[in-house]
N, CA and C atoms of all chains as a GROMACS GRO file, in nm:
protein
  594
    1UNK      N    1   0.085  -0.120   0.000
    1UNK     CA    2   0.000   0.000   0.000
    1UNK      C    3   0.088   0.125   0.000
    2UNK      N    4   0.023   0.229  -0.083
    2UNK     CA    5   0.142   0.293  -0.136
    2UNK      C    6   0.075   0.452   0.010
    3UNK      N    7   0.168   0.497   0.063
    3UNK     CA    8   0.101   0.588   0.204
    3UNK      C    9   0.160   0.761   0.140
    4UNK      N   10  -0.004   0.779   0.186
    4UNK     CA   11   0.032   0.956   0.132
    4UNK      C   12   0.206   1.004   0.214
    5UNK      N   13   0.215   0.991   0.318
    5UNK     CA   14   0.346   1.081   0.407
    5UNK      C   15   0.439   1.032   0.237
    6UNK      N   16   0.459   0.922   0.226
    6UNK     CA   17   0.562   0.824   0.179
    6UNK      C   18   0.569   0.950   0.026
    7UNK      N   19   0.475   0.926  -0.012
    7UNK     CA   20   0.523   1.063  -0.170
    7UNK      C   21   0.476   1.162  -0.130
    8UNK      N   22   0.423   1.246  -0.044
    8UNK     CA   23   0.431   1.391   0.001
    8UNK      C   24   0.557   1.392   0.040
    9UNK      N   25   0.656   1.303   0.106
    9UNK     CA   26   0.820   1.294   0.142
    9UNK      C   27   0.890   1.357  -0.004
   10UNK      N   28   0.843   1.259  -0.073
   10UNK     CA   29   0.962   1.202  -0.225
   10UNK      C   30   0.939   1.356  -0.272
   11UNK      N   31   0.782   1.386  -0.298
   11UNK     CA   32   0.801   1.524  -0.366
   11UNK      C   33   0.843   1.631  -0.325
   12UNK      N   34   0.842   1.658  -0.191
   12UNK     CA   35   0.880   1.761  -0.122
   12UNK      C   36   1.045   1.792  -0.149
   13UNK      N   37   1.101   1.659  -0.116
   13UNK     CA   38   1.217   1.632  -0.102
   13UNK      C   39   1.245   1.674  -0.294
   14UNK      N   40   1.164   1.641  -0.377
   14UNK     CA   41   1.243   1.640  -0.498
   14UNK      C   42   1.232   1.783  -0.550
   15UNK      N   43   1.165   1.890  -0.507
   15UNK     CA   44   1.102   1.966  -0.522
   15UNK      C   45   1.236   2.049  -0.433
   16UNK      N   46   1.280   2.034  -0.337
   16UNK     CA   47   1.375   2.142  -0.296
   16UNK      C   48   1.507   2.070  -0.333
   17UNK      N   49   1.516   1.937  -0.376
   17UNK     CA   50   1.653   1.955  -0.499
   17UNK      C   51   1.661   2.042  -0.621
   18UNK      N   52   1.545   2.032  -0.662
   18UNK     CA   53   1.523   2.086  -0.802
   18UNK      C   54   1.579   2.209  -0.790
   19UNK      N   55   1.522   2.277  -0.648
   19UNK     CA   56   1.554   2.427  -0.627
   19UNK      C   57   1.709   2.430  -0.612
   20UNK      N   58   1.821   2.364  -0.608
   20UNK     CA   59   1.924   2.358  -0.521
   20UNK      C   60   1.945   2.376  -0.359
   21UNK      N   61   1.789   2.355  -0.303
   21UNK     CA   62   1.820   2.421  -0.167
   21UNK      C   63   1.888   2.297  -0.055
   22UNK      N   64   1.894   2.350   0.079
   22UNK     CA   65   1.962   2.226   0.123
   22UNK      C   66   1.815   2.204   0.222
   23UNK      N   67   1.833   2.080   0.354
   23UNK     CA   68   1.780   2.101   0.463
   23UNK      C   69   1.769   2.181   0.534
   24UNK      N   70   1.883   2.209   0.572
   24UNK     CA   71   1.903   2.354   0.695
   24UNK      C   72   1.825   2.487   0.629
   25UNK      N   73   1.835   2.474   0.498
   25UNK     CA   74   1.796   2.616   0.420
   25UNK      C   75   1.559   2.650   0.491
   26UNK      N   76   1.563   2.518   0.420
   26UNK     CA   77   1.399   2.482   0.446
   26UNK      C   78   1.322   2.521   0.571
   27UNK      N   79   1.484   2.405   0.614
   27UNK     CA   80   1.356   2.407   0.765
   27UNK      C   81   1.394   2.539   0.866
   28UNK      N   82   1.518   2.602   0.823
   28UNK     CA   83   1.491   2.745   0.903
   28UNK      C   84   1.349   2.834   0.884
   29UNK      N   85   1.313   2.812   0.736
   29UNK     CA   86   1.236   2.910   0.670
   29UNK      C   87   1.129   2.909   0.703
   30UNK      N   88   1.114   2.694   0.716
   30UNK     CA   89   0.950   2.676   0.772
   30UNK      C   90   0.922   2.671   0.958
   31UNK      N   91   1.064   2.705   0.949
   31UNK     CA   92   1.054   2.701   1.167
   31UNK      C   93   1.038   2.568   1.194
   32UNK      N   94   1.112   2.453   1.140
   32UNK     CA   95   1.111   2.297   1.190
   32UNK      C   96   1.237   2.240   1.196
   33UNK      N   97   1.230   2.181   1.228
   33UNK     CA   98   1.371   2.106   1.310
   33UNK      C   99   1.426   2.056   1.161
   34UNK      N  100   1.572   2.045   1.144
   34UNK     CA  101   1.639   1.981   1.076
   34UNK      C  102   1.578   1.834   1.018
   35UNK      N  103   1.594   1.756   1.157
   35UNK     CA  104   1.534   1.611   1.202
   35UNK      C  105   1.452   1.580   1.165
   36UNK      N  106   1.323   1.684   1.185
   36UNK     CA  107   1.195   1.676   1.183
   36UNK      C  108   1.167   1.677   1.038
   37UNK      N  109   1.238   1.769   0.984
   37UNK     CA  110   1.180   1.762   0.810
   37UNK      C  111   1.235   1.659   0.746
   38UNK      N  112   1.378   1.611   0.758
   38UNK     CA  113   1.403   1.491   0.717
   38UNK      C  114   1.351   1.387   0.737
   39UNK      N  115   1.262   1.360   0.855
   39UNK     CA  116   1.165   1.233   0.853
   39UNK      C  117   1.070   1.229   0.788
   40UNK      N  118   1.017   1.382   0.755
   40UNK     CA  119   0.903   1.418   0.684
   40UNK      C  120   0.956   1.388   0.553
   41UNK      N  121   1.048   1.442   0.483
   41UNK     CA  122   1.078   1.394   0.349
   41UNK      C  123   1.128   1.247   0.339
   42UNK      N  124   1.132   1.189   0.409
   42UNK     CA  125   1.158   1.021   0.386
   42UNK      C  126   1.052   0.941   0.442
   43UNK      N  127   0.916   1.033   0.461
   43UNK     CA  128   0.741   0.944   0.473
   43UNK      C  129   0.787   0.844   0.609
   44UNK      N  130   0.894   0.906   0.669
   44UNK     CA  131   0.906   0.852   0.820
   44UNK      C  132   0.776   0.930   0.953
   45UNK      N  133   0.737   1.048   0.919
   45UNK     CA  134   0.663   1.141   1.026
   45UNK      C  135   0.534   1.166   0.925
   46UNK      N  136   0.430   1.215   0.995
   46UNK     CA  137   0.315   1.289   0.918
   46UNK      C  138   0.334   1.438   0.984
   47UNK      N  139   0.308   1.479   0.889
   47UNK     CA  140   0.339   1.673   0.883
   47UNK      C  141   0.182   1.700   0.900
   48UNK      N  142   0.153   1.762   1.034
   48UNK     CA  143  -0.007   1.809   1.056
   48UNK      C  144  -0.017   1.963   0.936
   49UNK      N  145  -0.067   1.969   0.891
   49UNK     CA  146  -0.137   2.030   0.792
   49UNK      C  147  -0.094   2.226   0.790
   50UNK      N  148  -0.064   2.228   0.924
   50UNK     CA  149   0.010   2.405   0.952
   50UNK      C  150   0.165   2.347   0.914
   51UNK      N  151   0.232   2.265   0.972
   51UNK     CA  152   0.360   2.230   0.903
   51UNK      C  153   0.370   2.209   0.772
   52UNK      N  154   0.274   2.132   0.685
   52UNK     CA  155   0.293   2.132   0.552
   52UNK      C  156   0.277   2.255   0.510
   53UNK      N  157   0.168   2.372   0.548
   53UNK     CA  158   0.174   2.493   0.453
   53UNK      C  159   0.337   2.533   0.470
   54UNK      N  160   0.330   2.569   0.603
   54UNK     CA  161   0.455   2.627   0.649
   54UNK      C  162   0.594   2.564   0.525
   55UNK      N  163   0.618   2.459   0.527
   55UNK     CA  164   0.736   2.372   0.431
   55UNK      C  165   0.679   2.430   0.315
   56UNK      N  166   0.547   2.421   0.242
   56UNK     CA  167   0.532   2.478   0.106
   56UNK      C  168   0.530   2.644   0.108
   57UNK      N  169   0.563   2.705   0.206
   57UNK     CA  170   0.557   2.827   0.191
   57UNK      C  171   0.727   2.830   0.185
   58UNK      N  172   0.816   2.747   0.255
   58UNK     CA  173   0.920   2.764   0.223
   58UNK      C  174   0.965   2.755   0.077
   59UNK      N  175   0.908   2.679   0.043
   59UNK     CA  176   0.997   2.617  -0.109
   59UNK      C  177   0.918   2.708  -0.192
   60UNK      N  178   0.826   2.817  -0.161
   60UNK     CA  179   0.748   2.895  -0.248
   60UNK      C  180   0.655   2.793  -0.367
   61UNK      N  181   0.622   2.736  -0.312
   61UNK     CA  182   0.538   2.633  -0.392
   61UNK      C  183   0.360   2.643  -0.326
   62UNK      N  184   0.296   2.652  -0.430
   62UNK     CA  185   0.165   2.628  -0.405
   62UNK      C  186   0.097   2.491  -0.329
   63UNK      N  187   0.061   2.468  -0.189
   63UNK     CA  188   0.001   2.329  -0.163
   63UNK      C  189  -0.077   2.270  -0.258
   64UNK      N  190  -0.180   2.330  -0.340
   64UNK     CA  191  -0.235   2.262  -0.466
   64UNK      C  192  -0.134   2.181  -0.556
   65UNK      N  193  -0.047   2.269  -0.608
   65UNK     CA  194   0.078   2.183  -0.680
   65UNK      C  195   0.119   2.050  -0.599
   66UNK      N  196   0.184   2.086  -0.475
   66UNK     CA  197   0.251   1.993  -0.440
   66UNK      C  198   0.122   1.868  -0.394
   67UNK      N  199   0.008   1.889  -0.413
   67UNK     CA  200  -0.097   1.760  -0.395
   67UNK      C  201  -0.126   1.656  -0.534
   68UNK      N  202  -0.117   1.815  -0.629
   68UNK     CA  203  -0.117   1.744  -0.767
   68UNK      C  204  -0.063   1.668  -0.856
   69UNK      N  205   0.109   1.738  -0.767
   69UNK     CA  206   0.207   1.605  -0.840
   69UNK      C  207   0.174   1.466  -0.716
   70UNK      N  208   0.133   1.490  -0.615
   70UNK     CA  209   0.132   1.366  -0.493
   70UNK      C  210   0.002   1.228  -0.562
   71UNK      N  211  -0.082   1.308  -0.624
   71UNK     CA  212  -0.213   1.237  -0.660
   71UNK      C  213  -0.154   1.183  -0.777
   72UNK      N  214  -0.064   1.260  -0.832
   72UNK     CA  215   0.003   1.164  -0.991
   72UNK      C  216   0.068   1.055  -0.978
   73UNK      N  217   0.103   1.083  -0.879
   73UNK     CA  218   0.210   0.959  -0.821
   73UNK      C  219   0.123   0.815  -0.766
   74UNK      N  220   0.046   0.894  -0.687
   74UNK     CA  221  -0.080   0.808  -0.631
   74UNK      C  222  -0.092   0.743  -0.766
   75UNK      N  223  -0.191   0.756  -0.827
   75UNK     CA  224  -0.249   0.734  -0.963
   75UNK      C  225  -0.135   0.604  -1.023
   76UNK      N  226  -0.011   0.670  -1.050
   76UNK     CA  227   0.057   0.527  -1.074
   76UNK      C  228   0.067   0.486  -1.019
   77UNK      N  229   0.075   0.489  -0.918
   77UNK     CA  230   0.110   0.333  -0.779
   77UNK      C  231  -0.025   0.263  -0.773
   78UNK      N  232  -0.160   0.261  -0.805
   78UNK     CA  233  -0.273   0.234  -0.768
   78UNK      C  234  -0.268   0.184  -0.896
   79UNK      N  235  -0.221   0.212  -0.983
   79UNK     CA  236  -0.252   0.144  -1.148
   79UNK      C  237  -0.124   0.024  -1.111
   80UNK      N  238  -0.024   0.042  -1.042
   80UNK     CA  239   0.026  -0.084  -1.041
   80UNK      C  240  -0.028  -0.248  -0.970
   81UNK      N  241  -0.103  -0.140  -0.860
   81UNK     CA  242  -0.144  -0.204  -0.734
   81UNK      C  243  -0.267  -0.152  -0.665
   82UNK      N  244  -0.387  -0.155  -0.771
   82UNK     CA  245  -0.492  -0.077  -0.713
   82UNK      C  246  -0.541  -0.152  -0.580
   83UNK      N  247  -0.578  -0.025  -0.489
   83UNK     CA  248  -0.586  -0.052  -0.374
   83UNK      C  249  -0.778  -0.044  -0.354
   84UNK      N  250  -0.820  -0.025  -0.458
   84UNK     CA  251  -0.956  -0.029  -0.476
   84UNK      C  252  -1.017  -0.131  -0.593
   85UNK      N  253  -1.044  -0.236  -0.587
   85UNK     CA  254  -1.083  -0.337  -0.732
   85UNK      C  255  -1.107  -0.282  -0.820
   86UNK      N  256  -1.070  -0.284  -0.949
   86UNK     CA  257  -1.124  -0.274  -1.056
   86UNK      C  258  -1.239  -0.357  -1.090
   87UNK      N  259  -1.341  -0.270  -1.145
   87UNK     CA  260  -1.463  -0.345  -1.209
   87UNK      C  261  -1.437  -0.400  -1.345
   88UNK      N  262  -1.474  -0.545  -1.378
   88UNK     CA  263  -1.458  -0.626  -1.482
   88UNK      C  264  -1.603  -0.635  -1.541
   89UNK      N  265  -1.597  -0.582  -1.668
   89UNK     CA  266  -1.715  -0.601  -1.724
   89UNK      C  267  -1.757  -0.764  -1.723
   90UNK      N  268  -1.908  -0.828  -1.682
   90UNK     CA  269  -1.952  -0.912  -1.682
   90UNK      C  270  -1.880  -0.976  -1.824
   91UNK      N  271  -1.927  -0.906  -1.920
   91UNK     CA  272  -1.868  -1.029  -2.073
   91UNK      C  273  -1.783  -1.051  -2.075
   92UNK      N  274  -1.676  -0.945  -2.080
   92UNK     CA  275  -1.566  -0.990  -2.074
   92UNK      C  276  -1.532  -1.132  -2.021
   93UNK      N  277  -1.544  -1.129  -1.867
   93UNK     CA  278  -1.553  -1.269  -1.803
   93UNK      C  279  -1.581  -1.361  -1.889
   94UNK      N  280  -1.703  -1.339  -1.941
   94UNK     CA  281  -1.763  -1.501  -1.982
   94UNK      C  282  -1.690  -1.505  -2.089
   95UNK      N  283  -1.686  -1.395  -2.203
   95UNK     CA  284  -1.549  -1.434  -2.320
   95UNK      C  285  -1.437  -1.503  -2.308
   96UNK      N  286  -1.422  -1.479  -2.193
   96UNK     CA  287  -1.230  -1.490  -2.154
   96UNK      C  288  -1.270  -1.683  -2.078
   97UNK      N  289  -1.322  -1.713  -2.037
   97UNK     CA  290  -1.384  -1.849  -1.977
   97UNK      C  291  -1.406  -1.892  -2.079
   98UNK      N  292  -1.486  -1.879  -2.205
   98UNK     CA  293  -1.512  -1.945  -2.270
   98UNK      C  294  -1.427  -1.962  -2.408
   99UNK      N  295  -1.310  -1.883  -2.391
   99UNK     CA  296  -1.230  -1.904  -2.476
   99UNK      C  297  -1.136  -2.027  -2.448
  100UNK      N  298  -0.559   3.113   0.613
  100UNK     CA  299  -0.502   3.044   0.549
  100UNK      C  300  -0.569   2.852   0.550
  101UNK      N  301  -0.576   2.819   0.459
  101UNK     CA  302  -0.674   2.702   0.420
  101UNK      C  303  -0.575   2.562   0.418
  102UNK      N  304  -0.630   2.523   0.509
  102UNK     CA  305  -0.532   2.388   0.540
  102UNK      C  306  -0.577   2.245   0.482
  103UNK      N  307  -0.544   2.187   0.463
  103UNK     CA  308  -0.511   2.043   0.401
  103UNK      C  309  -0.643   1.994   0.477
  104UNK      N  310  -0.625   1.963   0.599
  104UNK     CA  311  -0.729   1.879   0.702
  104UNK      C  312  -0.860   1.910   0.661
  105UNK      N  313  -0.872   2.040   0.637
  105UNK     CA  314  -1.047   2.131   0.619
  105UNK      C  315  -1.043   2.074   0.483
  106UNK      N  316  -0.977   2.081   0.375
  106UNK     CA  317  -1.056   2.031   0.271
  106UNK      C  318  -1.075   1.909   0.257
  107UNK      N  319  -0.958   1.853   0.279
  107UNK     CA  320  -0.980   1.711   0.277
  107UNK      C  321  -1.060   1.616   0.322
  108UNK      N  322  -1.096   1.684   0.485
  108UNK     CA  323  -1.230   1.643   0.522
  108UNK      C  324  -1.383   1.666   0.500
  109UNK      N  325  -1.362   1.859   0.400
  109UNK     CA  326  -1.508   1.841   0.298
  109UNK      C  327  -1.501   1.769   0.204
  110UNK      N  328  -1.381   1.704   0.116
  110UNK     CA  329  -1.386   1.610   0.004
  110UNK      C  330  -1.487   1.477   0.069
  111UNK      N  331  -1.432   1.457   0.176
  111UNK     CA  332  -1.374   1.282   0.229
  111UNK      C  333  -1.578   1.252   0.244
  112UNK      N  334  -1.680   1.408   0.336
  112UNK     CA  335  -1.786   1.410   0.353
  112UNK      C  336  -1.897   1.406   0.265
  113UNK      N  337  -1.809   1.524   0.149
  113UNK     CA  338  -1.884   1.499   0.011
  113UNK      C  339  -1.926   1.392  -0.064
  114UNK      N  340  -1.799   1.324  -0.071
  114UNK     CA  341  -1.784   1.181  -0.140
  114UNK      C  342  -1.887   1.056  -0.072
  115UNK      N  343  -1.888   1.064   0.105
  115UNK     CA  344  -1.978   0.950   0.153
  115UNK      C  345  -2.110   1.009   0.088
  116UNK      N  346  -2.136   1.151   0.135
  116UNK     CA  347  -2.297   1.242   0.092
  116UNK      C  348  -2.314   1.173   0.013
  117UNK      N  349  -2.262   1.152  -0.088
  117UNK     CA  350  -2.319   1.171  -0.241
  117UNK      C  351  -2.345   0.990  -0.248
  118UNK      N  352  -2.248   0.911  -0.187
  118UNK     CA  353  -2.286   0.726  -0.210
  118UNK      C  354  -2.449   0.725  -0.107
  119UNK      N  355  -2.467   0.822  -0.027
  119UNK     CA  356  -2.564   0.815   0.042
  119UNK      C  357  -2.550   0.703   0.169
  120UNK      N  358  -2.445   0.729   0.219
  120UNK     CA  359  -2.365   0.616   0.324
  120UNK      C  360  -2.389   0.702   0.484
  121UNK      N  361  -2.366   0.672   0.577
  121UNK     CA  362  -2.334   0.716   0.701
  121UNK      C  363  -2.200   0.744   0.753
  122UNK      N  364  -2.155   0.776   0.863
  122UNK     CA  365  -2.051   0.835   0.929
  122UNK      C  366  -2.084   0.708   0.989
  123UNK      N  367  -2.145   0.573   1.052
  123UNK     CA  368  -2.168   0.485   1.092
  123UNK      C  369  -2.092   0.358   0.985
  124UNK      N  370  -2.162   0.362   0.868
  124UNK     CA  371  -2.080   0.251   0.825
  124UNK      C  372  -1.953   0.264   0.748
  125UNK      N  373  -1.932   0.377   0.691
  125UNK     CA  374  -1.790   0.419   0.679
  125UNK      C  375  -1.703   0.398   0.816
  126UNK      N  376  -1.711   0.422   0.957
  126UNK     CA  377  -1.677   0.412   1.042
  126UNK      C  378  -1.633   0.303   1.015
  127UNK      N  379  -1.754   0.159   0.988
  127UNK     CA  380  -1.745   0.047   1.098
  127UNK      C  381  -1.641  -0.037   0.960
  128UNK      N  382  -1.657  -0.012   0.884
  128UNK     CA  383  -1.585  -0.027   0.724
  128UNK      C  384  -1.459  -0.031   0.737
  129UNK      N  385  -1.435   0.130   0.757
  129UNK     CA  386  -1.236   0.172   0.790
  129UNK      C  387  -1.207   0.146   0.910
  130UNK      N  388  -1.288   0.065   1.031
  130UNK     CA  389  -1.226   0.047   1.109
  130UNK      C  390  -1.164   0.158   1.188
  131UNK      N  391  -1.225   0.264   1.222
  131UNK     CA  392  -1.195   0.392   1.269
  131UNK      C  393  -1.343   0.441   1.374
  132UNK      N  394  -1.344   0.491   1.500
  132UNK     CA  395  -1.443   0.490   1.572
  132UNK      C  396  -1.545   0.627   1.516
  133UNK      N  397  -1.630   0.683   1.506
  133UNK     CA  398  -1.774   0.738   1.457
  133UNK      C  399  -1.727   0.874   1.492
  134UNK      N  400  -1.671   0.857   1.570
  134UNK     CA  401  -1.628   1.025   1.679
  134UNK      C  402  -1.529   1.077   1.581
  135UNK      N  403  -1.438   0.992   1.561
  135UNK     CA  404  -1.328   1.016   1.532
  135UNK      C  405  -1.296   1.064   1.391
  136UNK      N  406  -1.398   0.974   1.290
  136UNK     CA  407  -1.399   0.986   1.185
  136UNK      C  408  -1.498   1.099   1.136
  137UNK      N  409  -1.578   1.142   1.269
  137UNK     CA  410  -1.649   1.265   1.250
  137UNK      C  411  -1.570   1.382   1.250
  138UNK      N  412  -1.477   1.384   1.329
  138UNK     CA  413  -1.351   1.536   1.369
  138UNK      C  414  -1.254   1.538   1.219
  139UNK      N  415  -1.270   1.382   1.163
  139UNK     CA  416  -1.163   1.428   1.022
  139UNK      C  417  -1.246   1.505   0.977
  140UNK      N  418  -1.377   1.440   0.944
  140UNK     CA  419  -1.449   1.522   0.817
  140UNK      C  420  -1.502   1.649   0.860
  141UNK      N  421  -1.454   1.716   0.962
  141UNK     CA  422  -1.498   1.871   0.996
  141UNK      C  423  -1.371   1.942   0.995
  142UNK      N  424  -1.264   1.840   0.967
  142UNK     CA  425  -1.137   1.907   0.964
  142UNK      C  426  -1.064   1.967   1.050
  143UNK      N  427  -1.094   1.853   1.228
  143UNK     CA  428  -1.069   1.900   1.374
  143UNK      C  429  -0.948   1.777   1.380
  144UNK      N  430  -0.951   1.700   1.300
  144UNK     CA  431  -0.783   1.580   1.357
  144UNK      C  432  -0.771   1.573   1.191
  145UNK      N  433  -0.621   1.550   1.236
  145UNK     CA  434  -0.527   1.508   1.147
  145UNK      C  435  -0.550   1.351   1.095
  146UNK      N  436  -0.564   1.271   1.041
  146UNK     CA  437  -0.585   1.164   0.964
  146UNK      C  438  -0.439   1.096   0.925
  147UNK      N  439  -0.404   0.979   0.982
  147UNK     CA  440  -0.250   0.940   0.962
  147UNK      C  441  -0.320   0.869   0.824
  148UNK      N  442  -0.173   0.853   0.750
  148UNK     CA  443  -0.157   0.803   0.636
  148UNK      C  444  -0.261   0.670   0.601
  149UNK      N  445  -0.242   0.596   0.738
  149UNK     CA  446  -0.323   0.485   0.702
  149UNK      C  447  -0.456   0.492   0.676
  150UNK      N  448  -0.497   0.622   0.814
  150UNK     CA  449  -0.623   0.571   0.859
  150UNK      C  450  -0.693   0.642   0.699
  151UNK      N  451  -0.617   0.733   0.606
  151UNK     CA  452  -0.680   0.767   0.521
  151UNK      C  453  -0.698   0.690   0.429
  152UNK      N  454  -0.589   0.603   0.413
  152UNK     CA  455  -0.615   0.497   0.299
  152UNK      C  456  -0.754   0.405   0.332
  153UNK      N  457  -0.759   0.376   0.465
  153UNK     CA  458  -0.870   0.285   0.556
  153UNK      C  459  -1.027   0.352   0.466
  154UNK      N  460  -0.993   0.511   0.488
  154UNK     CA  461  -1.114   0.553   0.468
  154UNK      C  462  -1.142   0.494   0.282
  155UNK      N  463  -1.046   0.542   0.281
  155UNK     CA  464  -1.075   0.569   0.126
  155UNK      C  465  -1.091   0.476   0.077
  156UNK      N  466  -1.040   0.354   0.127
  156UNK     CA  467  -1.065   0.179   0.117
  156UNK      C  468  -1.262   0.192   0.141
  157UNK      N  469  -1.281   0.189   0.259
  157UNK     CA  470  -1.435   0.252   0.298
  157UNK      C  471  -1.507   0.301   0.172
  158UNK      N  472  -1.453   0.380   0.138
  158UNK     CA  473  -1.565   0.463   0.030
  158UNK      C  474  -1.535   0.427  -0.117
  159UNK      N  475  -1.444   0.309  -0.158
  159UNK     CA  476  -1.433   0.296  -0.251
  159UNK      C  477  -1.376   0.363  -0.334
  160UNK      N  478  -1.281   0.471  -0.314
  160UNK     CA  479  -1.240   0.594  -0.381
  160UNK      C  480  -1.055   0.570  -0.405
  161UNK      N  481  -1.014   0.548  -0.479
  161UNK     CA  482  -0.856   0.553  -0.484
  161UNK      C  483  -0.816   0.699  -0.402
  162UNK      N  484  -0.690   0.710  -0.353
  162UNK     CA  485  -0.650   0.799  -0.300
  162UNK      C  486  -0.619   0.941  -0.390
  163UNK      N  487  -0.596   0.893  -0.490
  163UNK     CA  488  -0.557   0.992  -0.571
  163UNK      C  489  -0.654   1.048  -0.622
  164UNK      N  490  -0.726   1.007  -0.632
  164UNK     CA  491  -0.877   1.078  -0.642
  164UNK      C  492  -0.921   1.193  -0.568
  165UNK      N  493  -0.966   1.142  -0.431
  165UNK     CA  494  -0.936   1.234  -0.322
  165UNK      C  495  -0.851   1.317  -0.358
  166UNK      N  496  -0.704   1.343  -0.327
  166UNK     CA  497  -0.596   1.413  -0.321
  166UNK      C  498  -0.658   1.505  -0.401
  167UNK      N  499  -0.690   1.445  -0.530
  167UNK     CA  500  -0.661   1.537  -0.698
  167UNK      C  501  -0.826   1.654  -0.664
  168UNK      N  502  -0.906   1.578  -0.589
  168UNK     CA  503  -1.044   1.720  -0.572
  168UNK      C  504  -0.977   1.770  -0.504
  169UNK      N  505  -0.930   1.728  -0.330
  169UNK     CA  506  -0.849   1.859  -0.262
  169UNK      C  507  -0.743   1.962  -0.328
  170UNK      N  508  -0.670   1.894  -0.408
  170UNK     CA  509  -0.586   1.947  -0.461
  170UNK      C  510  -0.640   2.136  -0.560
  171UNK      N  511  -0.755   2.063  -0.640
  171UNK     CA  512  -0.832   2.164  -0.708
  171UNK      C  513  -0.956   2.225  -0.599
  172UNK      N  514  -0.937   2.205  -0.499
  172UNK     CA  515  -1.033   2.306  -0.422
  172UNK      C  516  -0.924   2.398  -0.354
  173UNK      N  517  -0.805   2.368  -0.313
  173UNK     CA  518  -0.696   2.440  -0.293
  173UNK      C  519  -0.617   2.521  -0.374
  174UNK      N  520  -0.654   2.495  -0.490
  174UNK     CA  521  -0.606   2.594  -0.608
  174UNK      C  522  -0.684   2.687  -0.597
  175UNK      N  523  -0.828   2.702  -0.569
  175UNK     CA  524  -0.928   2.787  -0.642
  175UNK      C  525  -0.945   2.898  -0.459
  176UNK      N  526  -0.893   2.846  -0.366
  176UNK     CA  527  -0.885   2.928  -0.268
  176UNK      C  528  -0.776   2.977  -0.244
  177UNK      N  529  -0.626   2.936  -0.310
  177UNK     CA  530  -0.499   2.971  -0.329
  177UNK      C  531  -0.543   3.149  -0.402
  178UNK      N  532  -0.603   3.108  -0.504
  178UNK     CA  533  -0.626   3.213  -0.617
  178UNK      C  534  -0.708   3.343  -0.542
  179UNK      N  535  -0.772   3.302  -0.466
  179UNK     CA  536  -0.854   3.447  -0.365
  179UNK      C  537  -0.728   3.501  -0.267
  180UNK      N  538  -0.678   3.407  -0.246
  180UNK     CA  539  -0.568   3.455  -0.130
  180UNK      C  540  -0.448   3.369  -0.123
  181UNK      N  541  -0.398   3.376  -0.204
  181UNK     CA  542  -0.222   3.307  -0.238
  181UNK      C  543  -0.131   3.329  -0.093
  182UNK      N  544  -0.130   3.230  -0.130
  182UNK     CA  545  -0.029   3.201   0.033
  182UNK      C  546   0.140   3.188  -0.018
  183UNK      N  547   0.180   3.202  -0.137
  183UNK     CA  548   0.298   3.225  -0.182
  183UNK      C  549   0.256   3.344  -0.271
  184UNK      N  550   0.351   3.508  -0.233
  184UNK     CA  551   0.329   3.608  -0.316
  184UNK      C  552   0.307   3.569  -0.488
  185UNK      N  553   0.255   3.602  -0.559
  185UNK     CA  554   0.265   3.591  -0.709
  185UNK      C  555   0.370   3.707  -0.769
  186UNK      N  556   0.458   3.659  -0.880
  186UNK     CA  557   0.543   3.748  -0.936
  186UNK      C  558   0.488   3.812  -0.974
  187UNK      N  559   0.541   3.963  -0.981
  187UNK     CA  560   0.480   4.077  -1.007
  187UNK      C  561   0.565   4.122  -1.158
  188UNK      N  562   0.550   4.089  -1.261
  188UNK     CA  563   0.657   4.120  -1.369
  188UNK      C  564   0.706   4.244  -1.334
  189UNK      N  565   0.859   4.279  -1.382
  189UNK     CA  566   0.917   4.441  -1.365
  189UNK      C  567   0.840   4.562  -1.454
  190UNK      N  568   0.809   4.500  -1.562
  190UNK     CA  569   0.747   4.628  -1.665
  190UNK      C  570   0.637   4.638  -1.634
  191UNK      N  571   0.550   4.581  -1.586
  191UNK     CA  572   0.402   4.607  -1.542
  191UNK      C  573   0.446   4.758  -1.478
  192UNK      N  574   0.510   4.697  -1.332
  192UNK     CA  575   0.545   4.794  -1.208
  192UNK      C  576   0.524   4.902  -1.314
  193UNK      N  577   0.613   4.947  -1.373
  193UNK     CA  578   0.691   5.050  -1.443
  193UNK      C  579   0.590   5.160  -1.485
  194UNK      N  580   0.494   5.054  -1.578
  194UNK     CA  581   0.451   5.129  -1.677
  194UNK      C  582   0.281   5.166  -1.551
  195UNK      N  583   0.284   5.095  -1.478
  195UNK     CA  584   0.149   5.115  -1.389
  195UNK      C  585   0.206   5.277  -1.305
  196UNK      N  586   0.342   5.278  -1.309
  196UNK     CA  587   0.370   5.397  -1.198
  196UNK      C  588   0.381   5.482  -1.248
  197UNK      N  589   0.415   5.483  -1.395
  197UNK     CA  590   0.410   5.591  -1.524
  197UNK      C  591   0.266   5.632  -1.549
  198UNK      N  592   0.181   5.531  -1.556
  198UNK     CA  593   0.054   5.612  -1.603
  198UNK      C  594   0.010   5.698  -1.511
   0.00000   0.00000   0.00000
């Protein structure tokens, strides 16, 4: 099961490489511990919802964005491993049996 | 400023509304107590990674789904009140202080 912290981590984290920034740079900006954001970017901690603005206000990134690339990600991991069944059209079935 | 928890928990309410389900059997579904799963969807607790997947297991909804409405209800309240300044191009300035 693929866990929101786990790619809200990856993107966050890929999102302030992109920028060149470091740790120390971030988490001064967002007022969080060194520690603390690094668990957060490795989907070790959950970030209550004033810490995530706070981190996306650091990296000057919109929280919409950073949900939108999170749900993309979602989206492929659930197409690998949907965590909700896919519906099989009835015929199909019986085609595929009776072939 | 518009936090993650508040929308996510009008998505999470919308979504049962509309299957025409309860805060009872979504509860008894995700395995999450009635109280509890009442304070997500008013957007009073934080929701760990799991217990959201639990839900969303509950309602039949891939996660990314979810994410991707919060995501676009957070854009469209970003846009009334941007929580990261918007660039202001230099020649706008210019020519707005000239007229």
């Amino acid at each position: 099961m693929t866990l929101l912290r786990r790619e809200l981590g990856d993107v966050l984290r890929e999102r302030r490489r992109a920028q060149g920034r470091t740790l120390r740079e971030i988490s001064a900006t967002a007022a969080v511990s060194l520690g603390y954001l690094s668990e957060i970017e490795r989907g070790e901690k959950e970030a209550s919802s004033e810490l995530l603005a706070s981190i996306c206000g650091a990296l000057q990134l919109p929280l919409s964005k950073v949900l939108s690339d999170v749900s993309s990600r979602m989206a492929e991991s659930e197409e690998l491993a949907p965590a909700v069944p896919l519906p099989v059209p009835t015929d199909t079935v019986v085609s595929a049996s009776a072939a």
